[in-house]
N, C-alpha and C positions, 0 to 999 in steps of 0.2 A: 550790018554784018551779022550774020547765021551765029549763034552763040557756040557752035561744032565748029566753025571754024577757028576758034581762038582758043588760045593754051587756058585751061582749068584758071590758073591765078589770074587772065585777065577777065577773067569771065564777073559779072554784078553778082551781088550776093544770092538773088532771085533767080538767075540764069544758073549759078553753083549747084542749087538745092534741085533748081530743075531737073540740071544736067545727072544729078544723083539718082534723083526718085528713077529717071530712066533705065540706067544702068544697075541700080539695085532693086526695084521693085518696093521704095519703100508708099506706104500709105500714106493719103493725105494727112491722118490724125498722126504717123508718126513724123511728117513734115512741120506739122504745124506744133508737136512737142521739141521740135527742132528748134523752129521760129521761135518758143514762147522762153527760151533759153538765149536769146540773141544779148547778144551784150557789147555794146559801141567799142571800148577800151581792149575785150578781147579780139575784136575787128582787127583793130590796129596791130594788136601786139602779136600775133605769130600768120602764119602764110597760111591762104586757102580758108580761111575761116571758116567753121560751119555754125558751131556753136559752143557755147559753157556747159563744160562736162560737170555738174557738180557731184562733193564731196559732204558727207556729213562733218559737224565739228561738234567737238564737245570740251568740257572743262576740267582738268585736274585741278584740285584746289589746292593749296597749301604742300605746297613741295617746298621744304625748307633748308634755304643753301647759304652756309656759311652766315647764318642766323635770320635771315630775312625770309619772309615766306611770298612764295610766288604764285598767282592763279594762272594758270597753262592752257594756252589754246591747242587742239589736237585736233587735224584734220586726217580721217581716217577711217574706212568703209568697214574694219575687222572687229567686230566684236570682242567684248573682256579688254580689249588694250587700253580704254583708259579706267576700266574697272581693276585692271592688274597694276595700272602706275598708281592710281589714288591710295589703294592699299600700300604699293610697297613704301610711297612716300611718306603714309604714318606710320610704319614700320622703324623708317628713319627719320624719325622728324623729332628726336630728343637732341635738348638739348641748342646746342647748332645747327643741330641736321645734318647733311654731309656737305663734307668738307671740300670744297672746289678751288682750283687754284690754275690759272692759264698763263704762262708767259709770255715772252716777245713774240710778235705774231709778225711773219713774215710771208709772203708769198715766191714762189720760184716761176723762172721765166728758164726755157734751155732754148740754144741755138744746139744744132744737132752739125756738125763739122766732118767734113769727108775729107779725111787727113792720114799718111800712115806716121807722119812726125808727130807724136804726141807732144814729147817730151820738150821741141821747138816752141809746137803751142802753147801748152803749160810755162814754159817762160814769160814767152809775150804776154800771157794774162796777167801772170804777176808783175813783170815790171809798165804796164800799162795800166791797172787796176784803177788808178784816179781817171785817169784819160777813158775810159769804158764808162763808168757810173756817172760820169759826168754828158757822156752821149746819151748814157740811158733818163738822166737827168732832162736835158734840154727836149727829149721828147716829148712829155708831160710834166712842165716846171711849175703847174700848179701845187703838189706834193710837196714840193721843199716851204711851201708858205705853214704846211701844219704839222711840219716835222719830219715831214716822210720823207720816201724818195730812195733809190735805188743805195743799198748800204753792204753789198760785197758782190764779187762776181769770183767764180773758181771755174776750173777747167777737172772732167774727170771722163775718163778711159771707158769707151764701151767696149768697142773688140779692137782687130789688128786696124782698124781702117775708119774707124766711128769716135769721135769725142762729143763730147756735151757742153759747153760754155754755159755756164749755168747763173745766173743774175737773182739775187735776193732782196725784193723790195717791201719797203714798208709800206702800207696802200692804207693807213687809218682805218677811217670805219668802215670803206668798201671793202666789196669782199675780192674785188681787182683785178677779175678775170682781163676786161678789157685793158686798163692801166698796162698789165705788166704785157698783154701782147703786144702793144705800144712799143712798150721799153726792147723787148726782145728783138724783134723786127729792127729798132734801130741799133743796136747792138749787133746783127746778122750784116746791115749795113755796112758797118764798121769793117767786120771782117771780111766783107769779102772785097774792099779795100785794099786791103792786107794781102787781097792774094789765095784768103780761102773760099773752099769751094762750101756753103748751104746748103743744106740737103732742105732742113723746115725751121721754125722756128713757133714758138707757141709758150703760153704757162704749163707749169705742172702742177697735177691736181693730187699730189700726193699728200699736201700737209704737211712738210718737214717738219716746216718753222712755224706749225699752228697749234701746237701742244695743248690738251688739257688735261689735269689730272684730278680724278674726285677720289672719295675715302667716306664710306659710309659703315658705318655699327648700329648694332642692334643688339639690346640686352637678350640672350639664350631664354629664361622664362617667358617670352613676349613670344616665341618660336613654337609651343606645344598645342597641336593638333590633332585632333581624328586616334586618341586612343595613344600616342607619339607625346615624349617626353620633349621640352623646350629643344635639351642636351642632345636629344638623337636626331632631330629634325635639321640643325647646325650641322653635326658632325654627316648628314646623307648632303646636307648641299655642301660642305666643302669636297667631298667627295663627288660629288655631281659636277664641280669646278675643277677639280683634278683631271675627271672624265675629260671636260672641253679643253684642257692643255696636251693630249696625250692622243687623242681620240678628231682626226677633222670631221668626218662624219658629225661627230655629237657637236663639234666647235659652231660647224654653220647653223646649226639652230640654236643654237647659246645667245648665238650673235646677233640670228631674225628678232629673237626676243627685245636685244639691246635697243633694235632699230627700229622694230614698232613707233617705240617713244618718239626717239631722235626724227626718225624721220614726219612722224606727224603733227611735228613741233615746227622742224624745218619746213615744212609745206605752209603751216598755219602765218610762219615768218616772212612768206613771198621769198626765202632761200631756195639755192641749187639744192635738191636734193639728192640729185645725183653726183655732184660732183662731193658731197659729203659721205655720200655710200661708197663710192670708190675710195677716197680717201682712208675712211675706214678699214675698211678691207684689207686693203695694203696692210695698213698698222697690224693688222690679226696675225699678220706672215713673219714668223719668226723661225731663226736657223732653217729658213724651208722646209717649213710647217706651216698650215692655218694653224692657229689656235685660237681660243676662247680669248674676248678681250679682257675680261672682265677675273676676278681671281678672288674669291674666298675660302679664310680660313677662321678656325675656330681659335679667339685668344683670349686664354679665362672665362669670363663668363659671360663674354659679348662674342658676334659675329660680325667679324671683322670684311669689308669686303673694297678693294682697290680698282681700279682701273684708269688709264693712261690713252689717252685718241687722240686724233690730228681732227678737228669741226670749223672747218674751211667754210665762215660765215662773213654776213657782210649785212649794216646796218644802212648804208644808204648803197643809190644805183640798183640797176634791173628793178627788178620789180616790186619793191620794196615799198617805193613810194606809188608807184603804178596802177597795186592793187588794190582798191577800196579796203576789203574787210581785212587786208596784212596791213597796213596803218593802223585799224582799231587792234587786229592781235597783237601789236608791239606795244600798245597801251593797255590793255589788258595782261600780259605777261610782266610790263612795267621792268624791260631790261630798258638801258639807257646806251650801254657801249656794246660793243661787238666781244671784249671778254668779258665782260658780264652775260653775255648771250652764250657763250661756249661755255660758259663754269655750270649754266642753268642745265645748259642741254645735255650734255653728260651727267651730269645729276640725275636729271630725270632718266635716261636710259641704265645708267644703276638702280633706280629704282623699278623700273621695270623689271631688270633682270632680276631682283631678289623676289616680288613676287612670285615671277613665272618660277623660281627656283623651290620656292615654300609650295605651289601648287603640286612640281613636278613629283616631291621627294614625299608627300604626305595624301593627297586625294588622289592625285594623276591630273593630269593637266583638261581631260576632258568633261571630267563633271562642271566645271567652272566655266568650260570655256563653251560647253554644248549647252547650258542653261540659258544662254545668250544668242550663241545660234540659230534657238527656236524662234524666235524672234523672226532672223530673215528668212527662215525658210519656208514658214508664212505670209509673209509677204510673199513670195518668190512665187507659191503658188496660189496666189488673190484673195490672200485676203487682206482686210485694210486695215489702218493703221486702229481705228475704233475698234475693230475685231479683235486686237491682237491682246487685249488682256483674257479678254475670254477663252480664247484659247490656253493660257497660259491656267488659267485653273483648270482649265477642263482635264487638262494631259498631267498636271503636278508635275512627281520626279521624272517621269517615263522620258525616254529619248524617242520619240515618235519620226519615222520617216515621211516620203512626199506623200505615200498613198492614205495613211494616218491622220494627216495633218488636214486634206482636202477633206477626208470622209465629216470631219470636226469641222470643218469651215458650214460643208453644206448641211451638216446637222443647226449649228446655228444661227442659218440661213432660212429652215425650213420650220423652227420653232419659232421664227417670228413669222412665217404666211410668207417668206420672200418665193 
């Protein structure tokens, strides 16, 4: 069989890559950077395989939560972002450090109900509620062996004609994506038993019931910058925090700041990171508003700074154990439970945020973060990694563009006879 005649996914790995270079025109040397990226496990695990996209990783050290200090895997292509968390995490690293605290962690499943009797429905939830969690139960009854297992179901009004049967389960230390589609589904079952009509049924990724909330300080003297009193530096970022309540424009990049961390934390963990961005997000929307998640103010003589998130994580299932190097990061970060994993992560994204906050309100955010820069934009245009400190003294403070950058390449190119 002609390898054109079969759909892409039955096609052999060999036949894929073929079937590619064809229709994109790629080169054998970029087929064969393809190939030297092959990786059996990521074969297996998503469709169409081609190859392992890799990431750099690097290490925060000593982020220190509710007194223990953590070394932090951070998977993540952007420059300054673990150079902005290491900072802000000795920033707070008196003391305790900051303070983290996550409660009952629940996950939601909704069936979606095409009904104009709410008020009918919303009966039968309640007076059926055992008889429900016990459906939701028997679909995966291995839950009840380690405490979990389906612990309320409520019914809530979307318009004239839409309800939600909404299912709240404890899923331990998965993060339960699959679990609670399980339980939904047969919970959707049930009702339509009953008589009602399904429209879908699935978890929601909102995080109700995955709360984490952290509390970081900072003595004002530790704050003085660039000609800037400890006192002024505090009072332009709680002001800068005010901005991100007030302002969504400024909230969304408040927020990228927060996410840098979180998210190259969660990557590093083999977690959804998308379904923790989304989650997030949500949390940012208040009175119908984005806002800033994160809130500092100035009290006495420390900088006081809070925040409040839904980090929809999960310790075992997917990829967790799947991935080779997300096994060593969960030994290396040295979390043990899945709210231990959410007290960290939030932690770490407040401290992100108070850096980017101390950069924004005193140098500007791009002397710090374009010194770093230089770095890939030398790369970008060839030069190599052995190159790359020479260029860095040649250009000093200067912010040097593409054409700069090359002229400086092939100058120290041509002082060696290349």
């Amino acid at each position: 069989m002609k390898p054109d005649s079969k759909h892409f996914y039955q096609l052999s790995y060999e036949e894929r890559l073929e079937k590619l270079k064809q229709q994109t025109g790629l080169s054998l040397d970029q087929v064969d950077l393809l190939k030297s990226h092959f990786d059996e496990t990521g074969a297996v695990l998503i469709e169409n395989y081609l190859t392992n996209y890799q990431l750099p990783e690097g290490i925060v050290p000593n982020l220190r939560v509710n007194g223990k200090n953590y070394w932090l895997p951070l998977v993540t292509e952007e420059p300054s972002v673990i150079a902005a968390a290491s900072h802000g995490a000795k920033l707070l690293s008196a003391d305790n450090g900051i303070e983290a605290q996550a409660g009952q962690r629940l996950v939601e499943g909704q069936v979606i109900v095409q009904t104009t009797a709410f008020t009918q429905l919303d009966q039968l939830i309640r007076q059926q509620q055992i008889s429900i969690l016990a459906v939701a139960d028997q679909s995966h009854p291995s839950l009840k062996k380690y405490g979990g297992g389906a612990k309320k179901v409520v019914c809530r009004q979307l318009d004239e004609s839409l309800s939600s049967v909404e299912i709240q389960v404890a899923v331990g230390e998965a993060m339960g994506a699959n679990i609670v589609n399980t339980m939904a589904e047969a919970v959707a079952n049930w009702l339509e038993q009953h008589k009602y009509q399904v429209v879908m049924s699935i978890l929601s990724n909102a995080g109700t019931y995955q709360m984490v909330t952290v509390t970081g300080q900072v003595a004002v003297t530790k704050l003085a910058k660039k000609g800037l009193s400890g006192s002024q530096v505090a009072n332009k970022i709680a002001t800068a925090s005010h901005i991100a309540q007030i302002d969504s424009k400024r909230a969304v990049t408040h927020n990228k700041g927060i996410m840098n961390g979180i998210d190259a934390l969660v990557m590093a963990l083999g977690n959804d990171w998308r379904a923790v961005e989304s989650a997030i997000h949500l949390a940012a929307v208040v009175d119908n508003q984005y806002r800033g998640l994160s809130q500092w103010q100035v009290q006495g003589d420390k900088l006081v700074g809070t925040m409040t998130i839904p980090l929809p994580l999960g310790m075992v299932g997917g990829a967790t154990k799947v991935l080779p190097l997300a096994r060593i990061n969960r030994q290396i970060a040295n979390v043990t439970t899945v709210n231990e994993a959410m007290q960290v992560g939030a932690a770490l994204g407040l401290a992100q945020n108070l850096a980017a906050l101390v950069a924004l309100v005193t140098e500007g955010i791009q002397r710090g973060h374009m010194s770093l820069q230089v770095k890939s934009l030398a790369l970008a245009n060839g030069a190599t990694p052995a190159e790359i400190p020479v260029i860095l003294t040649k250009i000093g403070s200067q912010q040097p563009d593409a054409t700069e950058i090359k002229m400086i390449i092939t100058a120290i190119r041509n002082s060696k006879g290349e």
